[in-house]
Structure formats: structure tokens, C-alpha cells
Backbone as a chain_set.jsonl record, in Angstrom:
{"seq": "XXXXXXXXXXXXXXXXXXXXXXXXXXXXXXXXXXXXXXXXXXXXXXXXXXXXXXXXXXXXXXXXXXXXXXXXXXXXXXXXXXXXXXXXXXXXXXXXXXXXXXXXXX", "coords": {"N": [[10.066, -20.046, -1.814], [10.127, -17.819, -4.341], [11.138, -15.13, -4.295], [13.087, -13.964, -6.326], [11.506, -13.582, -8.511], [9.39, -12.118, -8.493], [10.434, -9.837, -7.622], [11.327, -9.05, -10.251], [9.11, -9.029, -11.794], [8.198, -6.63, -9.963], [10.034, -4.732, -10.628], [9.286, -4.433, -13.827], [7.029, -3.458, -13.068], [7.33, -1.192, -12.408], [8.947, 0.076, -14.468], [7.426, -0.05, -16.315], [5.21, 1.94, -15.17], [6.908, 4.6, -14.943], [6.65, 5.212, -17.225], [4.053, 6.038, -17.746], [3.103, 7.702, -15.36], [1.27, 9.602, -15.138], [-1.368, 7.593, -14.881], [-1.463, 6.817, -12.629], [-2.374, 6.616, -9.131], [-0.816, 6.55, -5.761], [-1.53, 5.005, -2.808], [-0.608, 5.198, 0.701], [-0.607, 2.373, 2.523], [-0.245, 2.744, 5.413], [-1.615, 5.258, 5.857], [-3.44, 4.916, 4.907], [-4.675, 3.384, 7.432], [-4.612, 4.622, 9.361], [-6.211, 7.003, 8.188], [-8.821, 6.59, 7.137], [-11.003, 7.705, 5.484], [-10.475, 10.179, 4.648], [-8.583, 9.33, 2.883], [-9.559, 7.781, 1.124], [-10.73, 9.798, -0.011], [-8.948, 11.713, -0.769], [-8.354, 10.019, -3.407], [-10.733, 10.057, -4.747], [-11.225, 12.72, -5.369], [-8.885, 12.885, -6.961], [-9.168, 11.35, -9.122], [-11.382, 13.381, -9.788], [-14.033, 12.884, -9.31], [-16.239, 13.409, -6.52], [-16.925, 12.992, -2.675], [-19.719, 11.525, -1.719], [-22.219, 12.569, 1.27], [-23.661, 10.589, 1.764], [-22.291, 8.325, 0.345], [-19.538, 8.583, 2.553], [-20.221, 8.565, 5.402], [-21.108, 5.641, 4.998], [-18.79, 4.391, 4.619], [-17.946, 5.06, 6.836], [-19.039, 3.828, 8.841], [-18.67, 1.159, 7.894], [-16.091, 0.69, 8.439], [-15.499, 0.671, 11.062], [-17.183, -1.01, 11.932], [-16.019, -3.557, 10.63], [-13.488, -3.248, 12.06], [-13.916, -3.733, 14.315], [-14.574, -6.295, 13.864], [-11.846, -7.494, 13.131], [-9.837, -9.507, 13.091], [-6.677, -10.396, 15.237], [-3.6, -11.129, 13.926], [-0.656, -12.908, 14.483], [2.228, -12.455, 12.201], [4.434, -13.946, 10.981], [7.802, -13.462, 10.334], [10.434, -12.579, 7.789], [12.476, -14.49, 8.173], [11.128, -16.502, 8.858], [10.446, -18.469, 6.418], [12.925, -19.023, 5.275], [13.509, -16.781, 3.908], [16.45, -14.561, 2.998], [16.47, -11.3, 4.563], [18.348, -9.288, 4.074], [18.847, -10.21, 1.451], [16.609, -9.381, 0.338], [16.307, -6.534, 0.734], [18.132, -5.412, -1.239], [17.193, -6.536, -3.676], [14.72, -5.515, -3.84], [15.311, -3.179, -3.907], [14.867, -0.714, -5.168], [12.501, 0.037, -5.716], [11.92, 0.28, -2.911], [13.255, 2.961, -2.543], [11.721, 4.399, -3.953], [9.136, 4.673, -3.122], [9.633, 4.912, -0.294], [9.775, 6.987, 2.943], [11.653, 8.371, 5.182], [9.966, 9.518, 7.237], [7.78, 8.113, 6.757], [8.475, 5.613, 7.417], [8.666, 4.847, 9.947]], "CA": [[9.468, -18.855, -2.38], [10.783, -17.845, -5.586], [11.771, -13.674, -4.52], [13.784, -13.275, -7.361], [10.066, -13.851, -9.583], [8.612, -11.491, -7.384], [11.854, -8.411, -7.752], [11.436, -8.935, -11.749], [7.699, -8.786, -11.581], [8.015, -5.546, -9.056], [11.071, -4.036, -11.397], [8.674, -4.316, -14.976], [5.876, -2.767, -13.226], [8.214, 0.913, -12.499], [9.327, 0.082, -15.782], [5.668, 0.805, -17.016], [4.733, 3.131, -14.366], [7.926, 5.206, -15.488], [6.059, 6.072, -18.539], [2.686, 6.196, -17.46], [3.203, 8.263, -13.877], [-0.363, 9.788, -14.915], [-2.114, 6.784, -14.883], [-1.257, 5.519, -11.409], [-2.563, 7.241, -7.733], [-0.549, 6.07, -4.748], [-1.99, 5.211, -1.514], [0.083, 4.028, 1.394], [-1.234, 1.416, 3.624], [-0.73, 2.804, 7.085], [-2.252, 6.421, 5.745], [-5.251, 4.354, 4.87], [-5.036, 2.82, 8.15], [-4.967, 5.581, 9.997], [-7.078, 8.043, 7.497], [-9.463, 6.07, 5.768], [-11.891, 8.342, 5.005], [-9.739, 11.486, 3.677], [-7.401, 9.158, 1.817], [-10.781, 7.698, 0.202], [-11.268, 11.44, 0.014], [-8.048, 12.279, -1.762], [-8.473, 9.295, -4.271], [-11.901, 10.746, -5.291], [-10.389, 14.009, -5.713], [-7.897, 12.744, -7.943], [-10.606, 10.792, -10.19], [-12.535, 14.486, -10.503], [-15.266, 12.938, -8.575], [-16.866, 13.876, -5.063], [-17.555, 11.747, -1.741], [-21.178, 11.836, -1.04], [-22.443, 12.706, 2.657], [-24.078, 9.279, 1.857], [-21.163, 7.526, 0.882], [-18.945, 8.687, 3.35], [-21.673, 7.588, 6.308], [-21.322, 4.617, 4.723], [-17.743, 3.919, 4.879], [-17.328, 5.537, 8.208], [-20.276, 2.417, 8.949], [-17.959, 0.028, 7.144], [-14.582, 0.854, 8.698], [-15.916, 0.673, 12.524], [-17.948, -2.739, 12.182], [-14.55, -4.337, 10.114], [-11.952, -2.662, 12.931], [-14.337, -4.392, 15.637], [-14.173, -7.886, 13.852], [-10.826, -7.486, 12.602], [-8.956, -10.856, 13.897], [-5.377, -10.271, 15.239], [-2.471, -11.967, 13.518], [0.712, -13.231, 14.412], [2.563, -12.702, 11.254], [5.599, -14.167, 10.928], [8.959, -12.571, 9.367], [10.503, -13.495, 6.374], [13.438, -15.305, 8.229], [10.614, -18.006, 8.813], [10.584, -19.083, 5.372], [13.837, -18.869, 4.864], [14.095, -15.307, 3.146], [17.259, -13.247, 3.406], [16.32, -10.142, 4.688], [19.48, -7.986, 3.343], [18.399, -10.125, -0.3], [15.294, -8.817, -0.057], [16.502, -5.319, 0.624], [18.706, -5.451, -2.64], [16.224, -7.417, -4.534], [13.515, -4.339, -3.692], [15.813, -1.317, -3.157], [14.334, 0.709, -6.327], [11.105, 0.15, -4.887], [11.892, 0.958, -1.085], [13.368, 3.712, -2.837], [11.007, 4.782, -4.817], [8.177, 4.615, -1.988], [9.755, 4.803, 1.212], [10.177, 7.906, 3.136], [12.09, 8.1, 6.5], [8.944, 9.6, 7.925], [6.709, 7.238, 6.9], [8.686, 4.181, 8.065], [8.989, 4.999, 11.641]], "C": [[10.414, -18.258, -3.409], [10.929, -15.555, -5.584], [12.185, -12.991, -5.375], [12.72, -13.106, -8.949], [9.823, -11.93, -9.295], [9.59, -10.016, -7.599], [11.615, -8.234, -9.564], [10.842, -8.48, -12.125], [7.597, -6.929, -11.026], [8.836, -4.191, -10.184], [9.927, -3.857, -13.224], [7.842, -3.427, -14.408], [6.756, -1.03, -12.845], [8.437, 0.973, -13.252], [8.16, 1.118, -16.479], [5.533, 1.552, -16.52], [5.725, 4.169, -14.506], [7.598, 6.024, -16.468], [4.569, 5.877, -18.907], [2.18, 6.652, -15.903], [1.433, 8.944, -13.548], [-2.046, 9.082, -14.614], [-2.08, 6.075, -13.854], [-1.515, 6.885, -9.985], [-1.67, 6.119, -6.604], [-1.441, 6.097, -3.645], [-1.407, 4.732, -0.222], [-0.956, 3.737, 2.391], [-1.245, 1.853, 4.73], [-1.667, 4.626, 6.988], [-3.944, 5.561, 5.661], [-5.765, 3.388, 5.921], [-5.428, 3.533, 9.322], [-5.937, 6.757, 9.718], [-8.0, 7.439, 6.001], [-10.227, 6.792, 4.636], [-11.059, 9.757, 4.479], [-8.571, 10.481, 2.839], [-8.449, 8.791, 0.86], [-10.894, 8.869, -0.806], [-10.567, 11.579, -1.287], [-8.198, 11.244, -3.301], [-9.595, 9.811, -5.107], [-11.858, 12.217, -6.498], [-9.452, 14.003, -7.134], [-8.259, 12.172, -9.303], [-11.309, 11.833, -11.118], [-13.575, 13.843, -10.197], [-15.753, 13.624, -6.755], [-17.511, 12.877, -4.349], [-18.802, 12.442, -1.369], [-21.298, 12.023, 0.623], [-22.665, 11.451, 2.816], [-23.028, 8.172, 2.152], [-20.024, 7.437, 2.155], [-19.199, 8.448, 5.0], [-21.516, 6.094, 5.786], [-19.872, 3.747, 4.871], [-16.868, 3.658, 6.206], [-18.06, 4.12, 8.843], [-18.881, 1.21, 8.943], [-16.96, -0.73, 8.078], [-14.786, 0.432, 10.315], [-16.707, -0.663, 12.432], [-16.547, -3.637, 11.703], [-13.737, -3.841, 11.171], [-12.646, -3.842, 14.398], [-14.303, -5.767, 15.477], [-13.277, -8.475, 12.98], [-10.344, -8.647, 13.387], [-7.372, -10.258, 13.968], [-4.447, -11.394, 15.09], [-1.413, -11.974, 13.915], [1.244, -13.331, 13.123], [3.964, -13.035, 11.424], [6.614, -13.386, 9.956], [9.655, -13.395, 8.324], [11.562, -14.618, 6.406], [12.776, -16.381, 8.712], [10.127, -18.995, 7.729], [11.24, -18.711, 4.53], [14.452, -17.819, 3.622], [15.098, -14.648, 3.813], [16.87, -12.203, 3.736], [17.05, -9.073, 3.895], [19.041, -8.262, 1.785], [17.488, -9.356, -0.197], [15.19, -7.568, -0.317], [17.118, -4.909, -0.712], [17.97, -5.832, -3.579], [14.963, -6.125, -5.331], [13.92, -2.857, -3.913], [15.071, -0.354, -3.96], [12.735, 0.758, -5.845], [10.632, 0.299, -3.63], [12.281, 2.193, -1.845], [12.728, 4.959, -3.551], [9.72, 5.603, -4.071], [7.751, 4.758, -0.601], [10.072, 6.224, 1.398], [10.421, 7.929, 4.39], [10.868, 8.465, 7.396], [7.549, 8.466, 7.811], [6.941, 5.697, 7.16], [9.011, 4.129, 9.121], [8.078, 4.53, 12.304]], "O": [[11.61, -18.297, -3.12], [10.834, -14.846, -6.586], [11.971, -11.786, -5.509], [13.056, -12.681, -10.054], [10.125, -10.916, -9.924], [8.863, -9.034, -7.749], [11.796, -7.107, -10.024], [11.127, -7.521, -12.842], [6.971, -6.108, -11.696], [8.367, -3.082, -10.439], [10.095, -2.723, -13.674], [7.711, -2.409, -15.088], [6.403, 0.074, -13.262], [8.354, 2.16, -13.569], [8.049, 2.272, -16.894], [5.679, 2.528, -17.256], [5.184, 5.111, -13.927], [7.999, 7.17, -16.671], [4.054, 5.638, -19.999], [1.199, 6.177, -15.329], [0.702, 8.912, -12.559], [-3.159, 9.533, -14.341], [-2.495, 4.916, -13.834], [-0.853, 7.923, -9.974], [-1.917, 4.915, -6.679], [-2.122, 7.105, -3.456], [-1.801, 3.588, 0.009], [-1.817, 4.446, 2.913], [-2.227, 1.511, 5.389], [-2.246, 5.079, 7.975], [-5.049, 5.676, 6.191], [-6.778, 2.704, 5.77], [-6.315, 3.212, 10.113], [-6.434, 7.423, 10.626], [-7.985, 7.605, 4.781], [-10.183, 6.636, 3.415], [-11.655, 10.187, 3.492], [-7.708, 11.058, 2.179], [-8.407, 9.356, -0.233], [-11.089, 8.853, -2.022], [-11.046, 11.591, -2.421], [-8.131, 11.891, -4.346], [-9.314, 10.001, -6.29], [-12.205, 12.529, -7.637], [-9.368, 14.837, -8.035], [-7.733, 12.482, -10.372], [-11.692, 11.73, -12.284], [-14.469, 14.211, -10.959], [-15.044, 14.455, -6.187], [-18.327, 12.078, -4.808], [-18.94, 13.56, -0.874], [-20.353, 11.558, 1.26], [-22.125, 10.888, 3.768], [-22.777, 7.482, 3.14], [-19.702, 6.355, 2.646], [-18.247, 8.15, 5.722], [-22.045, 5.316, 6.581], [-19.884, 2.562, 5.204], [-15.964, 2.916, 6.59], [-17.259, 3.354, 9.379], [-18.354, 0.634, 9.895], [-16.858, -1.91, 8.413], [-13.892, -0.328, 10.688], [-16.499, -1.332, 13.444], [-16.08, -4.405, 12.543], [-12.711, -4.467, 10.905], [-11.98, -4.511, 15.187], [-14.095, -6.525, 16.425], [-13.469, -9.463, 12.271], [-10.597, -8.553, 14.588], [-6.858, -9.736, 12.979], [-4.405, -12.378, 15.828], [-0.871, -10.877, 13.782], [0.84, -14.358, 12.578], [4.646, -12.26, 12.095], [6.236, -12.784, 8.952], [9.482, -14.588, 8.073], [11.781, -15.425, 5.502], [13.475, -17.331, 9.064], [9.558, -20.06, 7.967], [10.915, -18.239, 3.441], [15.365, -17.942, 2.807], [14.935, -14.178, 4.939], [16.822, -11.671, 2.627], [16.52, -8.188, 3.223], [18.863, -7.368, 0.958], [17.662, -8.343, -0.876], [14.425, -7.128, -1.176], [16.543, -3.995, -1.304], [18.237, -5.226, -4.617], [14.551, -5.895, -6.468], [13.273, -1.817, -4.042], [14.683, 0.714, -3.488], [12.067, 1.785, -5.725], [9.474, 0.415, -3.23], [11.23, 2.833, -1.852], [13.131, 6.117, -3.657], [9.37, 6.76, -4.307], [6.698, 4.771, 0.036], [10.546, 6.855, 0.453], [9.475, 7.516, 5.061], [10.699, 7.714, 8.357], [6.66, 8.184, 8.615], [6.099, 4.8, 7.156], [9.8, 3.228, 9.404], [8.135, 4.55, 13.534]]}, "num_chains": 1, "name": "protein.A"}
């Protein structure tokens, strides 16, 4: 696996997003795993549009049929195809840094 692609790749795009902060919404993954429907929400919000009663019935639909035939994975870690961990941390740091917040990696 070619990591150091992948850190270059990750490092251009803050580059851009650096000087285009208006043009980009965050969403983290376990907020939208735990709060689908108000992070939906907030994304909407941030657009200047509005979630319908409809749509939002519809997602709530969505999210509860996909959670029930969600398959559980064994994922393996990155020391099973032979990734450094500590590289990876150095490789990434401006982007753990950037993104991470002690509360939201607990």
C-alpha cells in the first residue's frame, strides 16, 4: 500500500481547503452514526435549505431497515498489511490535527 500517495493526496486537499474553508461542510462519521437525522439536519441548514416532514420520515425509514441489515465486520488493523502505525501518525498528523478532538476520539 503506497501511504506515502495517500499523505500527499490528503496534504494537497488542506492545501485547497485552506483557501476555500467556505466551500467545504464537515461531518464526522460517528456524529452521523449516532445522529443521523440532525446531522442530515445541520447539513441542510448549512445549504439554506429545509428537511421536509416527508423527507425526514423517509430517512428515519432508511436508517432503521440499513442498521437491521447492516453485516458485521471484522476489520482488520493496519499492522495486517504491514502499515506502521506511528508512520501513519506522522504521515497524517496535520490532518488528525486538524480534525481530531480529544472528545471526539474517546
Amino acid at each position: 500500500l503506497n501511504v506515502e500517495t495517500w499523505s500527499v493526496g490528503m496534504t494537497r486537499t488542506l492545501d485547497f481547503r485552506a483557501d476555500n474553508e467556505d466551500r467545504f461542510y464537515d461531518i464526522d462519521f460517528r456524529q452521523m452514526q449516532s445522529e443521523p437525522i440532525e446531522t442530515v439536519r445541520s447539513l441542510y441548514a448549512w445549504l439554506g435549505a429545509e428537511v421536509s416532514v416527508e423527507f425526514e420520515a423517509g430517512m428515519r425509514r432508511w436508517w432503521q431497515t440499513a442498521a437491521a441489515n447492516r453485516e458485521q465486520i471484522d476489520r482488520p488493523g493496519p499492522e495486517a498489511f504491514g502499515i506502521d502505525v506511528d508512520g501513519l501518525e506522522s504521515l497524517f498528523a496535520r490532518y488528525t490535527q486538524r480534525f481530531s478532538t480529544a472528545e471526539r476520539d474517546r
